[in-house]
MARVEXZA-678272 format. One line per 4 residues: number of its first residue (from 1); their letters; for each residue x, y, z of C-alpha. Coordinates in nm, 2 decimals. Layout:
N
NUM) A) X/Y/Z  ...
//
This chain:
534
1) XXXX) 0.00/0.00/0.00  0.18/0.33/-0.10  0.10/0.69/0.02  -0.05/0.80/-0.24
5) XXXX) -0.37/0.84/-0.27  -0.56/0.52/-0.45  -0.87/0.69/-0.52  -0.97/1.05/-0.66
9) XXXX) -1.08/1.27/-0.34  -0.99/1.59/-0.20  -0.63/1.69/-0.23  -0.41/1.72/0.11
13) XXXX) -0.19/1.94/0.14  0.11/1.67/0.13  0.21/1.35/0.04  0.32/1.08/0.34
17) XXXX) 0.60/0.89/0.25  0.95/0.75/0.42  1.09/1.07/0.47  0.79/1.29/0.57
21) XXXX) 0.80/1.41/0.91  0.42/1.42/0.93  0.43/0.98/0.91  0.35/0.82/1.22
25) XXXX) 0.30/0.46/1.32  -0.03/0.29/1.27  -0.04/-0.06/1.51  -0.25/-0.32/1.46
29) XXXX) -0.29/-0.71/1.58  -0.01/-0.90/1.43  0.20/-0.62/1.33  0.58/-0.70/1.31
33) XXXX) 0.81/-0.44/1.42  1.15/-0.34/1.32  1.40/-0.04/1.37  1.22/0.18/1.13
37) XXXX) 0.91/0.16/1.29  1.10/0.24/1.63  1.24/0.55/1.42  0.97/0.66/1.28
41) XXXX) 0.76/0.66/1.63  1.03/0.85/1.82  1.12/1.14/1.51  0.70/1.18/1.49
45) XXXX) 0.69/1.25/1.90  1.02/1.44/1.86  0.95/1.69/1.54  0.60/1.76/1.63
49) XXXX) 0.74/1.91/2.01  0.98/2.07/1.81  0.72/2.22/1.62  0.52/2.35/1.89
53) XXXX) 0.87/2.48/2.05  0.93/2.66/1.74  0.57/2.79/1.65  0.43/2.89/1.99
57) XXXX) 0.79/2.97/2.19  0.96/3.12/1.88  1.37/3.05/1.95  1.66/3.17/2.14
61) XXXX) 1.78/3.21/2.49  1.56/3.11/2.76  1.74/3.16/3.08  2.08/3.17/3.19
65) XXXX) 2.39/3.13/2.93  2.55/3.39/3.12  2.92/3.49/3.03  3.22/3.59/3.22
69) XXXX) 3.55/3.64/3.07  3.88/3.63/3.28  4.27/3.60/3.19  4.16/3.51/2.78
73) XXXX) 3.97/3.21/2.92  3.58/3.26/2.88  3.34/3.07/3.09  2.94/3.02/2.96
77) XXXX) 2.73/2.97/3.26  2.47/2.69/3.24  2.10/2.77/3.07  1.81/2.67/2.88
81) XXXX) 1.75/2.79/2.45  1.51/2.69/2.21  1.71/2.65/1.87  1.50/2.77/1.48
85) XXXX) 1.45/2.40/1.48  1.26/2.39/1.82  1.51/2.13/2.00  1.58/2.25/2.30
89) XXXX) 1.93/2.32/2.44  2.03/2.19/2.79  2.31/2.34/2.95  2.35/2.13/3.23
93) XXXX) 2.73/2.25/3.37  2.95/2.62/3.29  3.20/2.54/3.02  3.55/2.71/2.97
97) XXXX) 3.66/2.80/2.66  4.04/2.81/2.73  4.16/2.67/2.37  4.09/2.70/2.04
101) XXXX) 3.96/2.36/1.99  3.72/2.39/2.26  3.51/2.56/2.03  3.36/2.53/1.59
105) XXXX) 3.49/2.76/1.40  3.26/2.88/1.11  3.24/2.96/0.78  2.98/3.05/0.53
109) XXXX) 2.95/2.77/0.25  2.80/2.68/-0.04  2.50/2.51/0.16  2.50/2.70/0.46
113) XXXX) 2.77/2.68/0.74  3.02/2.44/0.72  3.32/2.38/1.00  3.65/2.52/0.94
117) XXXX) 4.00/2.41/1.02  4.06/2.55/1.41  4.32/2.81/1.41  4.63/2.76/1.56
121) XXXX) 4.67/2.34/1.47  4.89/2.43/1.18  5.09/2.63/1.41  5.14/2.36/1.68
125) XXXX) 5.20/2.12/1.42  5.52/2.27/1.32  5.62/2.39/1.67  5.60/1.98/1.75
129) XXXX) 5.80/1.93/1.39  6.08/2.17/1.55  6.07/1.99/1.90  6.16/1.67/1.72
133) XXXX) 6.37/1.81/1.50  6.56/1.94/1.80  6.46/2.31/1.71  6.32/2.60/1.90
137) XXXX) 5.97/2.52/2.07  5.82/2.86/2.02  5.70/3.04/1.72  5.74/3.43/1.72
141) XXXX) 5.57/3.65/1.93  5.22/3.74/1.75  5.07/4.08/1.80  4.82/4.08/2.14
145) XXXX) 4.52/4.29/2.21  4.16/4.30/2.08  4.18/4.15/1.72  3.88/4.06/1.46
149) XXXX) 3.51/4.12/1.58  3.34/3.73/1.64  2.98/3.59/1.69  2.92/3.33/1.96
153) XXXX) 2.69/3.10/1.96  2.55/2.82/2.10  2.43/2.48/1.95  2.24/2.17/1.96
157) XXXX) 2.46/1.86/1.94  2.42/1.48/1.98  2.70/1.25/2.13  2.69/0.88/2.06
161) XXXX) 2.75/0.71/2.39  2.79/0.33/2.56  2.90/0.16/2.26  2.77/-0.24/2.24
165) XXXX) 2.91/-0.54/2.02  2.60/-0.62/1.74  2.70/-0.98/1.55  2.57/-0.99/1.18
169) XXXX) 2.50/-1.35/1.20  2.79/-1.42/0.95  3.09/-1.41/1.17  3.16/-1.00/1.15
173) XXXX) 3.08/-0.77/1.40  3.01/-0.40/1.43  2.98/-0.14/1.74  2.70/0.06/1.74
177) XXXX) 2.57/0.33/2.00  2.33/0.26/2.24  2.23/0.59/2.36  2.27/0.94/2.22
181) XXXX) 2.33/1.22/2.48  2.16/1.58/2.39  2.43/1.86/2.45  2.57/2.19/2.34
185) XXXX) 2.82/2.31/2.19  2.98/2.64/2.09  3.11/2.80/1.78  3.23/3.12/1.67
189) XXXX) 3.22/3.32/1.30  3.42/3.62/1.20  3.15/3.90/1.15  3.18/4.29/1.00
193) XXXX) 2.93/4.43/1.28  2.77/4.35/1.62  2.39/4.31/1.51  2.11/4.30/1.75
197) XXXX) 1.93/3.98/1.81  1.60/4.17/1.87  1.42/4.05/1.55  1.20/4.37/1.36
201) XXXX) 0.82/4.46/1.39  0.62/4.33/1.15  0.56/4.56/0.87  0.24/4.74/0.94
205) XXXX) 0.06/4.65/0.54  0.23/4.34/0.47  0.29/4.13/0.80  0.65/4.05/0.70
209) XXXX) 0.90/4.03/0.91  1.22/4.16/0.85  1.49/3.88/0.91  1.79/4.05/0.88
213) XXXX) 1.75/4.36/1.23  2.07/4.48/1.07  1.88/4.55/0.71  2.06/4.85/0.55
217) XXXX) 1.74/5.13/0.48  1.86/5.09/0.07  1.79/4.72/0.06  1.45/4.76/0.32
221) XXXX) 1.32/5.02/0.06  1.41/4.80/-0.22  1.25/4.49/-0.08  0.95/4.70/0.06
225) XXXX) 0.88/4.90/-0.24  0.65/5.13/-0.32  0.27/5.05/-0.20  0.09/5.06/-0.54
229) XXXX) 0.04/4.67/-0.46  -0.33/4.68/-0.42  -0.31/4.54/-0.01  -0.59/4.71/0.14
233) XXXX) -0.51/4.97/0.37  -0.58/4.82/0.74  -0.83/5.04/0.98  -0.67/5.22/1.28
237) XXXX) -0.72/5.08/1.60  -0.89/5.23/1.86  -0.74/5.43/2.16  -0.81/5.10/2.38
241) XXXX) -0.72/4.86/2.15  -0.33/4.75/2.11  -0.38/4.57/1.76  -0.68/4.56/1.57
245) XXXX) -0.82/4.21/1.41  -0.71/4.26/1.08  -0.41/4.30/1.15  -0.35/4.05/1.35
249) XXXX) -0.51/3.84/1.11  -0.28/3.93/0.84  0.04/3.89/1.11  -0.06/3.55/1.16
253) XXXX) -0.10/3.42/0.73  0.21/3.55/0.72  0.41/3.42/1.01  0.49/3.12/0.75
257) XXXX) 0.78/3.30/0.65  0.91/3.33/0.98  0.87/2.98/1.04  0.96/2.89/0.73
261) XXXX) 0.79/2.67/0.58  0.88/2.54/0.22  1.15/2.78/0.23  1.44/2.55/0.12
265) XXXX) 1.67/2.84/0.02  1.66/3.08/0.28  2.00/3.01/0.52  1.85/3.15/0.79
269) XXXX) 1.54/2.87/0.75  1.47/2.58/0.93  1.15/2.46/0.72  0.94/2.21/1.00
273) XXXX) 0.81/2.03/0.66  1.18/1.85/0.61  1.37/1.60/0.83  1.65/1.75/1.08
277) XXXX) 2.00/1.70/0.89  2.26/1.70/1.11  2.63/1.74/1.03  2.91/1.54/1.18
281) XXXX) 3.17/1.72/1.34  3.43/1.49/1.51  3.25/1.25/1.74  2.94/1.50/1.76
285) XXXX) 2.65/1.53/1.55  2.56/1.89/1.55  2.29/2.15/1.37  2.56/2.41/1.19
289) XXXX) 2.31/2.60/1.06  2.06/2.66/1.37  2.31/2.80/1.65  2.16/3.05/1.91
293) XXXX) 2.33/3.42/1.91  2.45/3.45/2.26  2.75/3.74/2.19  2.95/3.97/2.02
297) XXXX) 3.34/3.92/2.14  3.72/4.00/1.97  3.93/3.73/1.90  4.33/3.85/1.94
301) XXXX) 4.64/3.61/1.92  4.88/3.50/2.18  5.22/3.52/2.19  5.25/3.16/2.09
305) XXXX) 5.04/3.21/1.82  4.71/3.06/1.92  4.41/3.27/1.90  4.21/3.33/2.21
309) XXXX) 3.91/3.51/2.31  4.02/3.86/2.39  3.71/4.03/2.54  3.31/4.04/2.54
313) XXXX) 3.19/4.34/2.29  2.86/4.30/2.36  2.67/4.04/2.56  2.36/4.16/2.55
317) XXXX) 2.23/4.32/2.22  2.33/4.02/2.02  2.17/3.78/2.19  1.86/3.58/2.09
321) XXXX) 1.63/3.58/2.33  1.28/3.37/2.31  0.93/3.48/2.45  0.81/3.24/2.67
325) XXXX) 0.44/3.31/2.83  0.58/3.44/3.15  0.80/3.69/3.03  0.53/3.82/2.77
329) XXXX) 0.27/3.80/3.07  0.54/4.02/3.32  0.61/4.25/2.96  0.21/4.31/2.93
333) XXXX) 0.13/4.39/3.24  0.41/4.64/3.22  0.71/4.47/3.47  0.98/4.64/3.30
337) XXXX) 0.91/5.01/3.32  0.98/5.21/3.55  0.72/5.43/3.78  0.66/5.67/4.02
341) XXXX) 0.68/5.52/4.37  0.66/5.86/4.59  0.62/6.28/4.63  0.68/6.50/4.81
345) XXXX) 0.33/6.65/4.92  0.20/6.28/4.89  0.02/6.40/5.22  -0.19/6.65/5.03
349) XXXX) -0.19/6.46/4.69  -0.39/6.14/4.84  -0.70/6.38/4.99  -0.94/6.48/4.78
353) XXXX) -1.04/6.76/4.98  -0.71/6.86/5.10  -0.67/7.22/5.17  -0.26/7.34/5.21
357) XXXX) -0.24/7.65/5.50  -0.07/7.92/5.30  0.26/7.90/5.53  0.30/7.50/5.47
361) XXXX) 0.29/7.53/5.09  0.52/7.82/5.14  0.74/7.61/5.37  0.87/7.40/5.03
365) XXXX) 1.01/7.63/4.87  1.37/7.78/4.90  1.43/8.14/4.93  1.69/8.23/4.66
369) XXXX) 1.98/8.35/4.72  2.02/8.74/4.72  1.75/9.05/4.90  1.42/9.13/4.71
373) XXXX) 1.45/9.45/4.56  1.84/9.37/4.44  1.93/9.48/4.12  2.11/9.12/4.08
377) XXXX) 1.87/8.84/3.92  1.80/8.62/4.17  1.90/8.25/4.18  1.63/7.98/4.16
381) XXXX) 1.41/7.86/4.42  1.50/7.49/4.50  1.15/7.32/4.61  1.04/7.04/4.82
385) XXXX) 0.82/6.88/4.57  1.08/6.60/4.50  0.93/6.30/4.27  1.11/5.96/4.31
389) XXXX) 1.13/5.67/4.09  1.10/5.29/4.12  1.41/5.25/3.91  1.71/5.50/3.79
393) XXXX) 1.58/5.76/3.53  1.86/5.95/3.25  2.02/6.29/3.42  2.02/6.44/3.06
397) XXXX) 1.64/6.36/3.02  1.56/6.60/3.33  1.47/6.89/3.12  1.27/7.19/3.32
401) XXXX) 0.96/7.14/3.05  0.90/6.77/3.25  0.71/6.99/3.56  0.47/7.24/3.49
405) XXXX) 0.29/7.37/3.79  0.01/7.60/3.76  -0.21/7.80/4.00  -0.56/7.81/3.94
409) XXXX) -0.70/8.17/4.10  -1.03/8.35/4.05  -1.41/8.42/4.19  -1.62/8.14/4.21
413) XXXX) -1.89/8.36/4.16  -1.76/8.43/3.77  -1.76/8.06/3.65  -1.44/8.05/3.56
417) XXXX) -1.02/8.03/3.68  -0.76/8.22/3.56  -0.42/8.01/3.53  -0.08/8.12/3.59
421) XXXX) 0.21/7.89/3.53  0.50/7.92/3.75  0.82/7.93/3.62  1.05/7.64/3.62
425) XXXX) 1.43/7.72/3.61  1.58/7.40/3.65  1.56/7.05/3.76  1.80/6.93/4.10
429) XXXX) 1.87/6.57/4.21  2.02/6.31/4.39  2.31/6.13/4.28  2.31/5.75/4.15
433) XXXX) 2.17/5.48/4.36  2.40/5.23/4.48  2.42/4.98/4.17  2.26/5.20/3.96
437) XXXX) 2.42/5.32/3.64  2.61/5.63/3.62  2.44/5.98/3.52  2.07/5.81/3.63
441) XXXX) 1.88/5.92/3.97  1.62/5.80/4.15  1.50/6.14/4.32  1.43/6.48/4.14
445) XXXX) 1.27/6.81/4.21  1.18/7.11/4.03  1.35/7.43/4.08  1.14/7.76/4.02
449) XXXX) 1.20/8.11/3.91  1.35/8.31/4.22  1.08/8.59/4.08  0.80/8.41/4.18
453) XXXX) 0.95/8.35/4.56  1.00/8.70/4.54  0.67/8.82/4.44  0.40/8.55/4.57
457) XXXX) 0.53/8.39/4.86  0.72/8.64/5.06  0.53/8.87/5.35  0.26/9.10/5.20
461) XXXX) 0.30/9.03/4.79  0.08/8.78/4.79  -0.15/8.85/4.49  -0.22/8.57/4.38
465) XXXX) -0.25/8.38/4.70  -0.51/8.69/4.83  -0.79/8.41/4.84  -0.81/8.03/4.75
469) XXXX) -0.63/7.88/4.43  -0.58/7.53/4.35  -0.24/7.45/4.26  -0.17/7.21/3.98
473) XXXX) 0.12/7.00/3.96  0.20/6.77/3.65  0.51/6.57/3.53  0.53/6.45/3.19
477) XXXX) 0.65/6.08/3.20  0.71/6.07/2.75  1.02/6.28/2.83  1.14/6.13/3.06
481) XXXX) 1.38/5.85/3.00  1.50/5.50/3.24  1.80/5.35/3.22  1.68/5.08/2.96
485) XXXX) 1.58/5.37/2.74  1.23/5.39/2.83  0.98/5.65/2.90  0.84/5.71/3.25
489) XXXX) 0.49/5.51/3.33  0.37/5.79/3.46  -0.02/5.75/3.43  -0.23/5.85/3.72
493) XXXX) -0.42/5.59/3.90  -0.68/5.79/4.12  -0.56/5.92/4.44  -0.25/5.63/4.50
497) XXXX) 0.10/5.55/4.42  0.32/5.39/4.22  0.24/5.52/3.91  0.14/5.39/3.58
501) XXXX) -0.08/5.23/3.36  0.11/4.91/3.24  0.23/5.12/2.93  0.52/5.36/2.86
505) XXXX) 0.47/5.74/2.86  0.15/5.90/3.05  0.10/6.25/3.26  0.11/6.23/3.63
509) XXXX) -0.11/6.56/3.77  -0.19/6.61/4.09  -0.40/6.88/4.25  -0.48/7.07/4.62
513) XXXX) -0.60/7.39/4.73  -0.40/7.65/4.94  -0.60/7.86/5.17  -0.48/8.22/5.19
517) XXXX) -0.30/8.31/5.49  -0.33/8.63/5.70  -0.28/8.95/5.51  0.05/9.06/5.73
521) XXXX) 0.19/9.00/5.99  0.34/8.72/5.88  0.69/8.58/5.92  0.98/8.55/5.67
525) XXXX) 0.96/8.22/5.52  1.17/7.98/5.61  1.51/7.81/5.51  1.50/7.49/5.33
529) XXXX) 1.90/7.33/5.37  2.09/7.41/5.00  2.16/7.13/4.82  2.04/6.80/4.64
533) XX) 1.68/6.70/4.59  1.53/6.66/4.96
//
């Protein structure tokens, strides 16, 4: 009985054979098995986990695989990665890479990677010729340093182990391998640039993704050409909605090319349609073509001539990372940004019907330095109403146009406020947290125009503050910046702290009234200590 089909019917979309992956076993009473069947049972079970791996996890690093690099030798911590073919890669114990042989070398071939010759053998060769020979043991000195710019990656690999006797029944006998024991391995491959592994957004007509995140903008403009294609043009979203239907819809026909399938010519391809092919390298069996980005690092020569692994460029941006559900659920619900935690008139800010005595909300603010009436400008008003962060925030995104504080004064009786906007001069803070990045801050405040302390809040110029205003104080989280290049979450949630609405960006405003204080009589205002952001 053949796969094909015996009788006319509806067409499948493939035809079952020997080498399909889609064949499983069928059993039935007095069915004889033999090793086929046994290998056609366990590659079904295997490629269709792949295939979820690869279709519903995507591929790269999991967890761990981290890197530390000491004395030329680099160590690569233990972990867990998904590979473009779905197998997963188990990284069970740290590995040091302290020779060149410890690791593949590649090359780009006719058919994809393909091994090359490890640096360095030629050179030890001839040293060991010249030992014999009764020569000098040592080649020249070779230039040290930081030499050519390598990838690292990490790769799926089979090891044949426990080796048993297997007669033929004619008097020979071969050795075969029991068991095969799932690795990894690691190989390097001279690049031009340090790419990122962070793969591009779909394209917002066509779904397609673009492979290459280090696409010059000549060949993305040539490959996206112009839109006289006749795609419809998908409907906006609405405010609430983070991707309309359509879209989506159209995101998911074409996520075939990123997993592939049918695509036998693509490098970068692992089409779930064909049968893994893995390539022997020494006693290992491993995938040449499906290794896992983990870094950017310089490869530099020893004096001895062997190369070695000089430094870590960049361990981070080039690495593949997958999306499992937890991460994407921690991502959605908005785990990695950073938020408002706490203010400085929190006191006022949480009570709706909070009214501020005239001296208190004078009582944070600074006097600036110099007499009112001086012909010299006077400095700026350093304020108590200090913001602070859940994580560290840029220095140089601390612009004065993040605060704007207004006051709100007027009759009742007329229906209507005026607004003035105070002045902001400048923006103080505290210095870096400990373990934070340089240049970032966790604590900030606003520092007004020394006018305004001047002419509102010291005794008897009050004219604005000559009967109840509401005072207005907002913070713009879109310019401000964390240290993972991020804007604030600043969004307002009622009356309470943190901050934030799951989402990047947002306005934090907050709002209380200051009753008018006697109309003199009334003592200097008081010192707040110079300095950083209290």
């Amino acid at each position: 009985m053949s796969g094909e089909h015996e009788e006319e019917g509806p067409r499948t979309a493939g035809v079952c054979g020997r080498c399909s992956p889609t064949e499983r076993n069928r059993y039935f009473r007095g069915k004889l098995l033999t090793v086929s069947d046994y290998q056609t049972e366990q590659s079904y079970m295997i490629g269709r986990r792949r295939l979820i791996n690869r279709a519903m996890l995507g591929w790269g690093v999991v967890a761990g695989f981290e890197l530390r690099h000491d004395e030329a030798v680099l160590t690569i911590g233990t972990g867990v990665a998904l590979d473009r073919a779905g197998r997963e890669l188990l990284a069970c114990e740290p590995v040091r890479l302290e020779q060149a042989r410890d690791l593949i070398w590649l090359g780009r071939g006719t058919c994809g990677y393909e091994a090359q010759p490890v640096p360095g053998e030629e050179q030890e060769r001839s040293r060991q010729s010249r030992r014999e020979d009764g020569g000098e043991g040592q080649a020249g000195e070779a230039p040290g340093g930081e030499g050519p710019l390598h990838l690292l990656r990490a790769h799926y690999a089979e090891v044949p182990v426990d080796g048993i006797r297997v007669d033929d029944g004619c008097g020979a006998a071969t050795c075969e391998a029991n068991h095969l024991c799932e690795t990894v391995v690691y190989s390097l491959e001279p690049i031009d640039d340090c790419r990122s592994g962070l793969p591009g957004c779909p394209d917002g007509r066509t779904g397609c993704r673009h492979c290459d995140p280090g696409e010059s903008e000549e060949k993305r403009e040539d490959r996206q050409g112009d839109y006289d294609d006749g795609l419809p043009l998908l409907p906006q979203a609405g405010v609430h909605d983070r991707g309309p239907q359509e879209r989506l819809c159209l995101w998911s026909e074409q996520r075939r090319e990123a997993l592939c399938i049918g695509e036998e010519e693509r490098r970068d391809c692992h089409d779930p349609c064909r049968r893994d092919k893995l390539h022997k390298h020494g006693c290992l069996w491993v995938d040449l073509d499906a290794g896992i980005p983990l870094a950017c690092v310089t490869v530099a020569v020893d004096p001895c001539g062997d190369p070695v692994i000089a430094g870590i460029t960049d361990a981070c941006r080039p690495r593949r990372l997958a999306r499992p559900n937890e991460m994407l659920f921690d991502l959605i619900r908005g785990c990695d940004l950073t938020r408002i935690v706490d203010i400085g008139w929190r006191e006022w800010h949480e009570r709706a019907d909070a009214v501020v005595p005239f001296a208190a909300f004078r009582e944070m603010f600074q006097a600036p330095e110099g007499e009112p009436g001086d012909e010299v400008e006077p400095g700026p008003s350093l304020t108590r109403y200090w913001v602070e962060t859940s994580g560290p925030v840029r220095v140089d995104s601390l612009s004065p146009d993040i605060f704007t504080i207004r006051v709100l004064h007027g009759d009742d009786d007329e229906g209507y406020h005026s607004v003035s906007r105070i002045m902001v001069d400048s923006v103080v803070h505290d210095g870096p947290h400990p373990g934070d990045p340089p240049d970032t801050t966790r604590r900030f405040a606003p520092a007004v125009s020394g006018y305004f302390y001047n002419g509102e809040l010291q005794r008897g110029q009050r004219a604005k503050f000559r009967s109840e205003v509401i005072v207005e104080i907002a913070l713009d989280g879109d310019r401000v910046i964390d240290a993972a290049g991020q804007c604030l979450d600043a969004n307002r949630r009622g009356r309470s702290l943190p901050s934030g609405n799951g989402a990047p960006g947002g306005s934090f405003t907050s709002e209380f009234r200051v009753r008018p204080g006697p109309r003199g009589g009334e003592s200097p205002a008081p010192v707040v200590e110079q300095g950083e952001a209290k």
